[in-house]
BAMARGU-116715 format. One record per residue (C-alpha): x, z, y negated; residue in three letters; residue number from 1. Coordinates in steps of 0.02 Angstrom, whole numbers, plus 50000, padded with zeros to 5 digits. Layout:
[[X, Z, Y], "ALA", NUM]
...
REM end
This chain:
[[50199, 48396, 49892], "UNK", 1]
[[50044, 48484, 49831], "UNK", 2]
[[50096, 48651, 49768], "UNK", 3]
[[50301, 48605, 49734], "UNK", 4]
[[50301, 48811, 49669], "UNK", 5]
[[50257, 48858, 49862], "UNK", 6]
[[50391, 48760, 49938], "UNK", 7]
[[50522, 48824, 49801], "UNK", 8]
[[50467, 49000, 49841], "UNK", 9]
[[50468, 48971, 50037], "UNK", 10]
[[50651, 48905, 50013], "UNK", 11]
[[50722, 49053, 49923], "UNK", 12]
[[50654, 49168, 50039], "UNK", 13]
[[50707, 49066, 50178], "UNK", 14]
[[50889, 49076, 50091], "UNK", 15]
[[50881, 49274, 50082], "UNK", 16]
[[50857, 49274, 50278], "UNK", 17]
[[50671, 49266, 50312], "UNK", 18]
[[50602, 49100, 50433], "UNK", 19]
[[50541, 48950, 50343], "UNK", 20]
[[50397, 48967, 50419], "UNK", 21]
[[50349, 49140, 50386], "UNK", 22]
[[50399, 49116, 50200], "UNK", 23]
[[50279, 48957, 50182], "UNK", 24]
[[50145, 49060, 50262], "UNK", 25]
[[50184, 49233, 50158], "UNK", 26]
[[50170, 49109, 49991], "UNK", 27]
[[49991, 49030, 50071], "UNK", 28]
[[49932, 49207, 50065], "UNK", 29]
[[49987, 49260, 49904], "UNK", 30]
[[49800, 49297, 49850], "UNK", 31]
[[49774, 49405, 49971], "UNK", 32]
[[49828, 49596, 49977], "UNK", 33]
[[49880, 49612, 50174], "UNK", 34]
[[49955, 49480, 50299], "UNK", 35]
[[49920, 49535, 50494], "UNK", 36]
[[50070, 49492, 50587], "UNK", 37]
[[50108, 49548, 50766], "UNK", 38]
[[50288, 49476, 50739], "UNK", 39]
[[50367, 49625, 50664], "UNK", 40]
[[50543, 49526, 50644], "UNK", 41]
[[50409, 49472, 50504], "UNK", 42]
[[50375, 49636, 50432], "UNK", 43]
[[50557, 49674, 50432], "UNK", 44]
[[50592, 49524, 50332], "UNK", 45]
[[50423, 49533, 50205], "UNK", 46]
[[50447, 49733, 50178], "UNK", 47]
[[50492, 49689, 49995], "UNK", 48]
[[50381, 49549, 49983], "UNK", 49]
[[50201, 49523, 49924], "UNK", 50]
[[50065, 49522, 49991], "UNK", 51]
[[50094, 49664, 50095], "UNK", 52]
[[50150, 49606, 50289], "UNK", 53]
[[50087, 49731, 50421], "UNK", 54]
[[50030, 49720, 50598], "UNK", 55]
[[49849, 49753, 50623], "UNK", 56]
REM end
């Protein structure tokens, strides 16, 4: 695995509810200060999360 803290992070937002998927992408884009997202079960999920998830 090449960043271990990533997939740790992806799985305990994963636990809390949000998709795998959307966690390990949310932690990919932790440098940046906005994730676009038309999937706004992925908003719902993020709102507490950083970066910010928003659609564009």
């Amino acid at each position: 695995m090449e960043s271990p803290n990533l997939l740790v992070d992806a799985l305990d937002r994963a636990a809390k509810g949000m998709d795998f998927a959307d966690a390990l992408h949310l932690g990919v884009a932790a440098h940046c200060e906005t994730m676009l997202t038309l999937d706004r079960d992925f908003i719902r999920t993020a709102r507490d999360e950083s970066p910010e998830v928003a659609e564009p």
